[in-house]
C-alpha positions, 0 to 999 in steps of 0.5 A, a space after each residue: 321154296 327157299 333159292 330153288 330147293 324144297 323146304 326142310 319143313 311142309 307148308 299148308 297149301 290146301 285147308 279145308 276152310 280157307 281153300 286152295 293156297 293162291 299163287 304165293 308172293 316171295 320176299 327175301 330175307 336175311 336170318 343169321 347172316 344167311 339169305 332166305 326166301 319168306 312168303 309175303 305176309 307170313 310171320 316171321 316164325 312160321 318163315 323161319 319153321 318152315 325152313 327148320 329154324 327152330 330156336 329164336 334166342 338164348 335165356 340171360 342166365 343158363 344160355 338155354 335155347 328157346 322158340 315157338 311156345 304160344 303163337 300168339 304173343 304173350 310169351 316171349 320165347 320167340 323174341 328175336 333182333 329184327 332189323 337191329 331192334 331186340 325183342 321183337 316177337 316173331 310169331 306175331 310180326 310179318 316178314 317184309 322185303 329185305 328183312 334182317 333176323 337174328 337169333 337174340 342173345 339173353 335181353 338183346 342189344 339194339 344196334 351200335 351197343 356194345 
């Protein structure tokens, strides 16, 4: 549920090994400037895939888009700036209440650089 729509992009609510998805905890979070909601506890890439947010930075030299490419944390694909710290990688960090998540441009900048 993002601010009382539907999501652009399905989220898992029954598996067949883990079961029935319980009731769901939201947090809010800011990504590019703009509110969203994110279930507690997830990662920040799967917040930000299941609303249809797909690139995560932009490469040093040719600016090209990147996102999701191994989930797990070994790549650095889907680094982003969260809460002011560059280079955070998203599909292995939580969301948390108040978040802030940015699209990374090249290396990133840490907060007050300029």
């Amino acid at each position: 549920m993002n601010n009382g729509k539907e999501n652009k992009m399905m989220r898992v609510t029954s598996h067949p090994v883990l079961g029935e998805m319980k009731e769901i905890e939201w947090v809010n979070i800011t990504v590019n400037g703009k509110p969203m909601k994110a279930k507690k506890g997830e990662m920040i890439l799967a917040a930000l895939l299941a609303e249809g947010i797909i690139v995560n930075r932009y490469t040093t030299k040719k600016q090209e888009p990147r996102g999701l490419f191994c989930g797990i944390g070994q790549c650095t694909d889907c680094m982003m700036v969260v809460n002011g710290i560059p280079n955070v990688r998203t599909c292995i960090t939580p969301v948390e209440e108040g978040m802030t998540v940015e699209v990374q441009d090249g290396l990133g900048k840490w907060r007050g650089d300029k």
